[in-house]
C-alpha positions in Angstrom: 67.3 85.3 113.2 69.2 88.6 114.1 72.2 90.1 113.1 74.5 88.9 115.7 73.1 85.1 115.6 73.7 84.8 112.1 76.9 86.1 112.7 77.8 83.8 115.3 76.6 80.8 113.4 78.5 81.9 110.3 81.9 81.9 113.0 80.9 78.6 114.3 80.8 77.2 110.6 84.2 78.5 109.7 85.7 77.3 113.1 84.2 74.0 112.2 85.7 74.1 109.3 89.3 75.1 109.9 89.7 72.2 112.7 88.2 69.8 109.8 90.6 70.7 107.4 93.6 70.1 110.1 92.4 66.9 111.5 92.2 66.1 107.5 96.0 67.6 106.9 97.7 66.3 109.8 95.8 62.8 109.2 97.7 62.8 105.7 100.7 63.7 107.5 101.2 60.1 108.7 102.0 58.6 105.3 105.2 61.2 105.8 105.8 60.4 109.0 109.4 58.6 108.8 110.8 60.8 105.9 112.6 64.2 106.8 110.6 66.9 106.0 112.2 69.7 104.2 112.9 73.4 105.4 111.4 76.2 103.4 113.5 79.7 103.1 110.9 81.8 100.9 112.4 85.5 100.5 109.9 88.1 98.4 111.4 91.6 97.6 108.9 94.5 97.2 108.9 96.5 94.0 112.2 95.1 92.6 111.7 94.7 89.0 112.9 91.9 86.7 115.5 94.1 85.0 116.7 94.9 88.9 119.2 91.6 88.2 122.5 91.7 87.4 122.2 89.0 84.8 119.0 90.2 83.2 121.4 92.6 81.4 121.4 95.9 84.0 124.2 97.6 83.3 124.9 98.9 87.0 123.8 96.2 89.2 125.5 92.8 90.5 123.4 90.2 92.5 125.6 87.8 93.1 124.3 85.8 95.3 120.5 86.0 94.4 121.6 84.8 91.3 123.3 81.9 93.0 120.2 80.6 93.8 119.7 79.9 90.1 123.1 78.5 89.4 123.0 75.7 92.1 118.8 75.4 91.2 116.3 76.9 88.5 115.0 80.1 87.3 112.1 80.5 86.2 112.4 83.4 83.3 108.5 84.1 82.5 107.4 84.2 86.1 104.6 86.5 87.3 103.2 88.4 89.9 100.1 90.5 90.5 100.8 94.4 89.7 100.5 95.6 93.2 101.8 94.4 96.9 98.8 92.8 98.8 97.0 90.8 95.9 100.7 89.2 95.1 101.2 88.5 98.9 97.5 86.9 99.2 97.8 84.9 96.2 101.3 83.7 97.6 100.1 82.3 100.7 97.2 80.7 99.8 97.4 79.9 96.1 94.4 81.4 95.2 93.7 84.6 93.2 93.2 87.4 95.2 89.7 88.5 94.2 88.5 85.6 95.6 90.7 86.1 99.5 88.7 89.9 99.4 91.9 91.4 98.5 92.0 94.2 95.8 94.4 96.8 96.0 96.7 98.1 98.7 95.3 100.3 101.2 91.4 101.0 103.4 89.8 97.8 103.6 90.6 97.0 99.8 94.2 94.9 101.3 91.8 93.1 103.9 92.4 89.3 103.8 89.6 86.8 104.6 90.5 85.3 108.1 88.7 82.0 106.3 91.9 82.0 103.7 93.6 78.7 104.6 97.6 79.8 104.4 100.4 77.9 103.7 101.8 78.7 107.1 98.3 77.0 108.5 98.8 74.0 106.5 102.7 73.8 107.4 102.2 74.3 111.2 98.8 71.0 111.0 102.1 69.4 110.0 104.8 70.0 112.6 106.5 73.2 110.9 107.6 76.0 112.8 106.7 78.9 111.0 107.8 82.3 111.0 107.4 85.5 109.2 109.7 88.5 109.0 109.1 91.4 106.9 106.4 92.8 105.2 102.7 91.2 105.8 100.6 94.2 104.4 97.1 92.1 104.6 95.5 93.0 107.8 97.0 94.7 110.8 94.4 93.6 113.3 92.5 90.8 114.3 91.8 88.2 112.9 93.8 89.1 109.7 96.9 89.5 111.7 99.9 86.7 111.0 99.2 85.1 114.0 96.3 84.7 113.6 97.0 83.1 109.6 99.3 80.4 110.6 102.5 82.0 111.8 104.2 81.0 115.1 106.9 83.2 115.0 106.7 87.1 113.7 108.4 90.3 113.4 106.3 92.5 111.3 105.9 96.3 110.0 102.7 97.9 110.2 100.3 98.6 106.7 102.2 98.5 103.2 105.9 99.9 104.4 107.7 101.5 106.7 106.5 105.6 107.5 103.0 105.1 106.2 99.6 106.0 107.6 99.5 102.9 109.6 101.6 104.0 111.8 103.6 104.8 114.4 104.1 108.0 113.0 107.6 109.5 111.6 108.9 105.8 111.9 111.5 105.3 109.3 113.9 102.4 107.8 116.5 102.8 110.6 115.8 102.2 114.1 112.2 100.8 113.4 109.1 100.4 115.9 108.1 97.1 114.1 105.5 94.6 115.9 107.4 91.6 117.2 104.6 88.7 117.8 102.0 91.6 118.0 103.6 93.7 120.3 104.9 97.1 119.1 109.1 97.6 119.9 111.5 100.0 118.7 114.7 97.8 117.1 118.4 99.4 116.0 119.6 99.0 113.2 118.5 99.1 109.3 115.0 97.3 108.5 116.3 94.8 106.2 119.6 93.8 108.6 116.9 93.7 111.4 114.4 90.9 109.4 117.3 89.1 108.3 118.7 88.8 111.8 115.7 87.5 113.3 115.0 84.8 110.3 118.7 83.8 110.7 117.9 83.3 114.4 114.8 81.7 113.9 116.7 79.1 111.4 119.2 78.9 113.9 116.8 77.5 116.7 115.0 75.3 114.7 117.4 73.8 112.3 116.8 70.2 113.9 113.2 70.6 112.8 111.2 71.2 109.6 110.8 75.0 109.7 109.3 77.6 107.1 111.0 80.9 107.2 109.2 83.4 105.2 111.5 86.9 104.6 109.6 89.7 103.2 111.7 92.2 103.0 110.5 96.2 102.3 113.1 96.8 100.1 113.4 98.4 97.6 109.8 99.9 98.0 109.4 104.2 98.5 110.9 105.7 100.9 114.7 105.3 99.2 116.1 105.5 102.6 119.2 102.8 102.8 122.7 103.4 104.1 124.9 105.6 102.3 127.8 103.5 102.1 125.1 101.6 100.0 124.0 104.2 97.6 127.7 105.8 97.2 129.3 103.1 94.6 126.1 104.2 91.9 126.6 107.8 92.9 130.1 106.6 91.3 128.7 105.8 88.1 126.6 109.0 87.6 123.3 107.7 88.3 120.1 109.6 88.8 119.7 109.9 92.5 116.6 107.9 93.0 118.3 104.9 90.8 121.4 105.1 93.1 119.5 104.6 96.5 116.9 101.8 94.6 120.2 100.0 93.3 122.1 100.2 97.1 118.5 99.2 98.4 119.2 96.0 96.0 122.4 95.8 97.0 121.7 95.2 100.5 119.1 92.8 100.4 121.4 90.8 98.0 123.9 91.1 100.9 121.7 89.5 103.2 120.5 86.7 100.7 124.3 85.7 101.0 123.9 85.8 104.7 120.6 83.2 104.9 122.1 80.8 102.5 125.5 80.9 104.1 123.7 80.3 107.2 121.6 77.3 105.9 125.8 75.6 104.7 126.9 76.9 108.1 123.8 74.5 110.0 124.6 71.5 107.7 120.8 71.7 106.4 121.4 73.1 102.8 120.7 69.7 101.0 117.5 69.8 102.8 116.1 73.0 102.2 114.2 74.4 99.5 115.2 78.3 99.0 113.3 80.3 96.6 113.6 83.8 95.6 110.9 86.5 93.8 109.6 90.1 93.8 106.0 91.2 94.7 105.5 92.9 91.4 107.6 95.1 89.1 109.3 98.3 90.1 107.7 102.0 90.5 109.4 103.4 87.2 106.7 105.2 86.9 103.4 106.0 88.0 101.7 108.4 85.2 103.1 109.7 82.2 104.7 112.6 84.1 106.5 110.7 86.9 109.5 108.9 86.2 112.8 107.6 87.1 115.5 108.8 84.5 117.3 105.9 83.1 116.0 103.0 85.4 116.9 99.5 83.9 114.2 97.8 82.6 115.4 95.5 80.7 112.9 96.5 77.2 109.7 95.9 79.0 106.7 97.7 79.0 104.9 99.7 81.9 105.8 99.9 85.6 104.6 98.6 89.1 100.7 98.7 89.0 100.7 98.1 85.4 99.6 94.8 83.8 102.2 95.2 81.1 104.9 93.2 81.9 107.1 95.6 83.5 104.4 95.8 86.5 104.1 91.7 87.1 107.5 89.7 85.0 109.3 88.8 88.3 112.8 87.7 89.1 112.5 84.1 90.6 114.6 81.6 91.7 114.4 78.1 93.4 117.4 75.4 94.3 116.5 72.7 96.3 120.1 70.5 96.1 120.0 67.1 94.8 115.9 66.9 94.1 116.2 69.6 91.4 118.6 70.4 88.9 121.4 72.7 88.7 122.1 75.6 86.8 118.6 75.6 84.5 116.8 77.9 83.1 113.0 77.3 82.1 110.5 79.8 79.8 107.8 78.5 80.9 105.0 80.5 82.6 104.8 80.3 86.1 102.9 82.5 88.8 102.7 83.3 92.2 99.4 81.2 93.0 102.2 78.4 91.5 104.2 78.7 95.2 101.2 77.4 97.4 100.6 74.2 95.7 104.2 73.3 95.0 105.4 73.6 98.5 103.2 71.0 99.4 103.5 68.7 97.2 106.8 68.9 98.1 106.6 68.8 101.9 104.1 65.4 100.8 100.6 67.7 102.4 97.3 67.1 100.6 96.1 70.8 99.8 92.8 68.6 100.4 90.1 71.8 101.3 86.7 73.2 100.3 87.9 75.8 98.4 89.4 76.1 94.9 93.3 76.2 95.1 93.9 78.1 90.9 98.1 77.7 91.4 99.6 74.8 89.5 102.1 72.4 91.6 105.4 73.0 89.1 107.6 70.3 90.6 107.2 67.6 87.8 108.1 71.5 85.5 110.9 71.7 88.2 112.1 67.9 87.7 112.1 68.5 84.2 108.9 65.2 84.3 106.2 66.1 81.7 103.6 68.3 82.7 101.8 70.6 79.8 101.1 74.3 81.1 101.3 75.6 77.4 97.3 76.5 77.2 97.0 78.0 81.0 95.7 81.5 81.2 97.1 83.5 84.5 94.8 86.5 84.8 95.6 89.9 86.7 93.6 93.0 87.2 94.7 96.1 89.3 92.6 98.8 90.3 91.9 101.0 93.4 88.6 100.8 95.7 86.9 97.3 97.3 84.7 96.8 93.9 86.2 95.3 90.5 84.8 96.7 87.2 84.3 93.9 85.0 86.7 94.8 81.9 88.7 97.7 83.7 92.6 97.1 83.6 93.1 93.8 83.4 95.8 91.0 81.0 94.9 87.8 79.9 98.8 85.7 80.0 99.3 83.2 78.1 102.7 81.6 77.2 102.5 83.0 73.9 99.4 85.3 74.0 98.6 88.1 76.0 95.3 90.3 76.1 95.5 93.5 78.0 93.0 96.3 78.5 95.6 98.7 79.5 95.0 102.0 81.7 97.1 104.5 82.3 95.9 105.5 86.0 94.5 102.4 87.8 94.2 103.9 90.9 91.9 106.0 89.4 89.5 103.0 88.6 86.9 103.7 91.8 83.7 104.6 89.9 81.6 101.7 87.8 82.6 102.9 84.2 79.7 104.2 82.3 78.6 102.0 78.9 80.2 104.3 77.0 83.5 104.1 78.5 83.1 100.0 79.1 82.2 100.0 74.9 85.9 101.9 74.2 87.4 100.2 76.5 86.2 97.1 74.7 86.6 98.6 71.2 90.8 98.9 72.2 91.8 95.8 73.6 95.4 94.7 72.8 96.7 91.5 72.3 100.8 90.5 72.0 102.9 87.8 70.9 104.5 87.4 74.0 107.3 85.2 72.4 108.4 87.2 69.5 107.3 90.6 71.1 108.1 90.7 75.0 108.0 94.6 74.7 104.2 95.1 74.1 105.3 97.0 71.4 103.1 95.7 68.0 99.4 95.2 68.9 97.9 92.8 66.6 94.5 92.4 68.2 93.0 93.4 64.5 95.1 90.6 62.8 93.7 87.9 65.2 90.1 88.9 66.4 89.2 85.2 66.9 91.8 85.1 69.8 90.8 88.7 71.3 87.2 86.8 71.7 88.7 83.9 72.8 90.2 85.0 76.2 88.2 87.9 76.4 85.4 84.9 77.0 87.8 83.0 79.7 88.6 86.4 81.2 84.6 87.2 81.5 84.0 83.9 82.6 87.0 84.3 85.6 86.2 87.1 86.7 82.6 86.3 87.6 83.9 83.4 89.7 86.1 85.1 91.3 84.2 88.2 92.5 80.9 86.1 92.7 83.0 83.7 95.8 84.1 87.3 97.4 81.1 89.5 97.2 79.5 86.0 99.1 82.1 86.9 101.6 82.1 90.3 102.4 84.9 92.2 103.0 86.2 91.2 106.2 86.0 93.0 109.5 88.4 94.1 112.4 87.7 92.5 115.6 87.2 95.0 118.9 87.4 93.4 122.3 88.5 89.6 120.8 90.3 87.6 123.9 93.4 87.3 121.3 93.5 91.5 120.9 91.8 92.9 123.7 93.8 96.3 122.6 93.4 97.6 119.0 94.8 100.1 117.2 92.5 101.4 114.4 94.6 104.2 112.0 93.6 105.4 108.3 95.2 103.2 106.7 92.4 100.6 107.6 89.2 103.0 107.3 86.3 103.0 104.2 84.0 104.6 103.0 82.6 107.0 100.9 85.0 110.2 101.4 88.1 107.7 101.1 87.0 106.6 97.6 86.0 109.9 96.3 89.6 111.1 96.7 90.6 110.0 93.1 88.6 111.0 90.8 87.9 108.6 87.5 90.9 108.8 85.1 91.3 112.3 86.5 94.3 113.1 88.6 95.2 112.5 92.4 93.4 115.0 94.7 96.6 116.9 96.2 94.7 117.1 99.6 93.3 113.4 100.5 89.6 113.2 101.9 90.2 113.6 105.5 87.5 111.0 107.2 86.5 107.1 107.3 84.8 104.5 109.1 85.9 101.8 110.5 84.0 97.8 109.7 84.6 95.9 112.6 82.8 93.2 114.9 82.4 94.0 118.5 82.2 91.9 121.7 80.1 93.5 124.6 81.8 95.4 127.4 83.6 98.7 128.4 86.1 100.2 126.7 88.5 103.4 126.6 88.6 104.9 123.2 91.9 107.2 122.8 92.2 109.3 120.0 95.5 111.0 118.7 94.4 114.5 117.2 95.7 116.0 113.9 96.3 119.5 114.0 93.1 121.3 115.5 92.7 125.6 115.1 89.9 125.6 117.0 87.7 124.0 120.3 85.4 121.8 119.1 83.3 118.4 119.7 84.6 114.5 119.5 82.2 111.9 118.0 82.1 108.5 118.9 79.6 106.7 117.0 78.3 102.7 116.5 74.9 101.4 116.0 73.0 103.0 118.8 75.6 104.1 120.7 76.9 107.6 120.3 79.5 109.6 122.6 80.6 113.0 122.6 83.5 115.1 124.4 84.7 118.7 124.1 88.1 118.9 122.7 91.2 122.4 122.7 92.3 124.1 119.8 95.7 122.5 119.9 94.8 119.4 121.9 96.8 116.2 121.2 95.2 113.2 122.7 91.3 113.4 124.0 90.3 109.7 126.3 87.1 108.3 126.4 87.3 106.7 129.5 84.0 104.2 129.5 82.7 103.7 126.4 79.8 100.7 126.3 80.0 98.8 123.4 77.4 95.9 122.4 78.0 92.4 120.6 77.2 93.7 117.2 78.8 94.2 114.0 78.9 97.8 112.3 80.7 100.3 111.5 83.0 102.3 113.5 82.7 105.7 113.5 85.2 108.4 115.2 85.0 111.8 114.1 85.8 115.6 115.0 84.0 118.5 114.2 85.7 122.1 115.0 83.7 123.1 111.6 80.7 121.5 109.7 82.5 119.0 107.6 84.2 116.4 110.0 87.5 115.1 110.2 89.3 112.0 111.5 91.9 111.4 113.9 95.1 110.0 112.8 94.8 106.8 115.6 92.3 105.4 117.7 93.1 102.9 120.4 90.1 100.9 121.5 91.3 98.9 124.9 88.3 96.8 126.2 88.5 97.3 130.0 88.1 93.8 131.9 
């Protein structure tokens, strides 16, 4: 059997499979039928912190009406996300952990979601949701990873990880946006986070007579700390360092539009009907490295930052109200997690997560009715690290309600080389462990007191994480589609490119490379026919020769010192998968171009 036959047959299987798992969905549906579903507002912040709450004792900062959320419903007070953007987003939608969807960290091929991921959007639409998602997606920018092609019915998106990033377009910032509006790219007014707010609010608007899930993903407060400056001036006011100023009016306004959406749900009459929750991604960038910090930010005594798994990097704010099916005004310790959110909805919406894979979230609503349920001996397990391949042992925590194990490092992204023995036996030799309840600030390590528990979940971590990475490394990472009927035009950038130069530049526990590695390939799946390949130069000082390059196929054309855009105009591509190479060479070692557009001509 060749390469593309298998690959077809593997496609056929997972088509196979999605229509068996909504025929099994919507057939559950019927015992529902009769009962009014209820509406779902989810809103996830990116990089606030749990001390970025008024009530979690920062000294600056007033939510008001996030925190509403938990006086007319619950919050959660030990709930936790992954350390980094993507993983948190995969393991929300799906309830799975994210080494299992492909996902690893945040950027080239390592934030790729499997398109066989069942979402909770998918299972919400078998079931006669409108869906919609506004915001941040940051787990696949093309086919078939796109939201559209994951279960959402209505979208308006940014590109990559945020707002001005190598995904493109470029020098696109947080006020008057190019954002992708059901996959087509258009230039909005406005500030981001007013502009996703106003198009959930009009999405709720339209379908407030029928059961609807509204996910809001706001960018804020993540890098770049561009907000309004009526925003940032009040904590200007009270003498704050700069960069805590514009995170804090960044806060500010997305608690202003919080107010807005549930205003809007009492405006419709649907209130009592909808369950609203509130969380973060993951903890806030205090700081990266030792040397790079925010002065004063708020953290309310916990340890590490965003990308951390100390607490500071995954303890998230979270709130849910749901008005008369959950109670009012409590406040619960016990653990919960992101891959909680998946099975929880719904239960809640009455769906039977019924599907062949393994769903690791807990449903909390008999936590959330206050019915018993025992979650005091579950183990929630992170790791963070940079590159598409785990290292067994490398930067990862252990959570328990009362124990933690960490194997702390101090520059994950760092993490792109398999450890040596030597290193993995340290490594070993200095794991920590905490008393969570009597020491939430990581502070006394008492790993020497208690060896029998170090081996303990150092055992159920070993024994995770070769389940997890066993079911993605089956998998493969997942590819781009070129050609596909549902994106005939593609728009390949560097924030989606591997390979071999993109890992190297970090080097293992070493510091950043100042100058990133400038060239990638592309993994992508092809469908035969013509196509016009468009490449949008970086700065050239010399003439030299364009490369385009897949499988057999290989392309050339002159290009200026100078030149901007060079066209392919008839490129033949076969039904194969491969990688994607595009590549200029005005000296021996090539370069990349900062975009490619691949448009398959009919």
């Amino acid at each position: 059997m060749n390469m593309n036959s298998q690959f077809n047959n593997h496609n056929n299987m997972q088509r196979f499979f999605r229509l068996t798992v909504c025929f099994l969905i919507c057939c559950n549906s019927i015992s529902v039928l009769g009962q009014k579903k209820p509406n779902i507002v989810l809103m996830m912040t990116d990089d606030q912190g749990y001390g970025d709450i008024g009530e979690h004792g920062n000294p600056y900062l007033k939510t008001p009406n996030i925190e509403s959320i938990g006086k007319e419903g619950i919050e959660m007070t030990h709930f936790f996300s992954y350390p980094n953007c993507s993983a948190s987003r995969a393991a929300l939608l799906t309830g799975r952990y994210p080494y299992r969807t492909g996902v690893t960290a945040v950027t080239q091929v390592d934030h790729f979601m499997n398109t066989s991921e069942i979402t909770i959007a998918e299972m919400l639409s078998a079931n006669g949701y409108k869906t919609g998602i506004f915001g941040k997606w940051h787990i696949g920018d093309n086919a078939p990873m796109r939201p559209t092609d994951q279960g959402f019915q209505e979208t308006l998106v940014h590109r990559g990880g945020g707002i001005g990033q190598a995904a493109g377009p470029a020098g696109n910032t947080y006020f008057d946006p190019v954002l992708e509006h059901n996959n087509i790219s258009k230039k909005y007014a406005g500030y981001c986070d007013d502009i996703f707010t106003d198009a959930a609010l009009d999405f709720i608007n339209k379908h407030n007579n029928e059961p609807f899930f509204a996910y809001l993903a706001t960018n804020l407060p993540h890098l770049p700390l561009q907000v309004p400056d009526e925003r940032v001036e009040p904590y200007r006011k009270q003498g704050l360092h700069e960069d805590n100023a514009r995170v804090f009016g960044m806060i500010d306004n997305i608690d202003y539009n919080v107010g807005r959406v549930l205003a809007k749900l009492k405006e419709l009459g649907i209130e009592d009907n909808t369950i609203v929750i509130f969380l973060s991604d993951n903890g806030p960038r205090h700081r990266r490295t030792k040397n790079d910090s925010y002065p004063g930010r708020y953290v309310a005594n916990l340890r590490g930052t965003k990308t951390s798994v100390y607490d500071n990097g995954t303890r998230v704010p979270f709130y849910v109200k749901w008005p008369k099916k959950l109670p009012k005004g409590k406040k619960m310790n016990t653990m919960g997690a992101v891959i909680d959110v998946f099975p929880t909805l719904l239960k809640a919406c009455g769906i039977s997560g019924d599907h062949k894979v393994k769903i690791d979230g807990e449903n909390l609503m008999p936590l959330w009715k206050e019915q018993p349920i025992d979650l005091k001996d579950r183990t929630f397990f992170m790791q963070m690290h940079y590159g598409p391949t785990p290292f067994k042992y490398m930067h990862f925590s252990a959570r328990q309600q009362k124990y933690k194990l960490v194997s702390p490092h101090d520059f994950p992204h760092g993490i792109v080389h398999q450890p040596t023995d030597h290193v993995l036996k340290n490594v070993l030799k200095n794991l920590e462990l905490y008393d969570m309840e009597n020491d939430p600030s990581e502070r006394t390590n008492i790993a020497k007191q208690h060896p029998e528990i170090v081996e303990s979940l150092l055992e159920e971590y070993e024994n995770w994480f070769d389940e997890v990475t066993e079911e993605r490394d089956a998998k493969g990472i997942q590819r781009i589609y070129l050609g596909s009927k549902k994106q005939p035009n593609t728009t390949l950038t560097r924030f989606d490119w591997g390979g071999p130069r993109v890992i190297s530049r970090f080097d293992y526990g070493g510091p950043r490379v100042i100058e990133d590695n400038q060239l990638g390939h592309w993994r992508v799946k092809t469908e035969k026919g013509n196509y016009k390949v468009i490449l949008d130069l970086p700065e050239l000082s010399s003439d030299g020769m364009a490369h385009v390059k897949y499988n057999n196929v290989h392309y050339k054309l002159p290009f200026k010192e100078g030149q901007k855009i060079l066209t392919f105009e008839a490129v033949k591509l076969p039904e194969s998968v491969g990688n994607f190479h595009v590549y200029l060479k005005e000296e021996r070692l090539a370069i990349g171009p900062h975009f490619v557009h691949v448009k398959k001509i009919k």
